[in-house]
N, C-alpha and C positions, 0 to 999 in steps of 0.2 A: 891692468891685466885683462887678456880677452878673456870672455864667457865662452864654457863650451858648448854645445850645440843643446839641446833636449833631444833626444830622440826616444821615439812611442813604439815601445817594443808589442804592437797589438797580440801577438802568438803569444806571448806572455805575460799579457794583462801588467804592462811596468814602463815608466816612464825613466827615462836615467839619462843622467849626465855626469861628465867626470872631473875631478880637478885635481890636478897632482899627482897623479894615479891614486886616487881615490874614487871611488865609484857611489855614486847618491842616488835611490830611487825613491817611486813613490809607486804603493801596487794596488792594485786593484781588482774589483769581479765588477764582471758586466753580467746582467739578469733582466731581460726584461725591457730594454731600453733604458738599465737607471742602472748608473757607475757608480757604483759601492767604494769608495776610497779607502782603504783598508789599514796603511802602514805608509807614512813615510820616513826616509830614514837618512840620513846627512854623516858620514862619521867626524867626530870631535873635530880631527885634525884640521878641516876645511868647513865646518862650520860659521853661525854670524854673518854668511857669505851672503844671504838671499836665497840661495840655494835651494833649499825649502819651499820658499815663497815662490820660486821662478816653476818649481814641479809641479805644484797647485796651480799655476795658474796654466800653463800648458793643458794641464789632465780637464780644469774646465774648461777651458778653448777648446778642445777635442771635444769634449760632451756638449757645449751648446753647436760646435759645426754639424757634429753630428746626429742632433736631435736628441738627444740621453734629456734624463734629469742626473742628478748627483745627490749622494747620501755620504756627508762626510763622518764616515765611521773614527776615521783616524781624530784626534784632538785637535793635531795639529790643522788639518784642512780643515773641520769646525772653525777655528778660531780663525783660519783667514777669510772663512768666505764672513764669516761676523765681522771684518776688517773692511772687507769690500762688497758693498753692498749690491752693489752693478752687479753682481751674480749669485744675487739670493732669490731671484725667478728661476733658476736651476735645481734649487733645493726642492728632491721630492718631498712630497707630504705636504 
């Protein structure tokens, strides 16, 4: 199965990708220079996919191109940037 794209909805602080006509994002606030990751959300049906994992990493690829730090509010970003270490020099604070 191909993956579908990510696309960085900046106007709307949201990262999203689709799969089966189901829609995944991950949201965010910008303040400051520091991406606040707030919510990301997969529904059941398309799940287990990565999906998750693929949002995070996009939303910090965008914050390190773009100079941010990141504040992973959500659980789920916590525990991947703690998976991957390569981008715990983005963790503000």
């Amino acid at each position: 199965m191909t993956e579908s794209p990510i696309l960085h909805r900046a106007e709307a602080h949201c990262f999203e990708t689709e799969a089966e006509g189901h829609l995944a994002c991950l949201e965010y606030r910008l303040e400051a220079g520091v991406m606040r990751i707030t919510h990301t959300h997969v529904p059941e049906a398309i799940g287990g996919r990565g999906i998750a994992g693929r949002l995070v990493r996009a939303a910090v690829d965008q914050a390190r191109a773009s100079g941010w730090k990141v504040v992973p509010a959500c659980s789920y970003a916590a525990a991947w940037i703690t998976r991957h270490p390569e981008y715990s020099d983005l963790v503000a604070g």
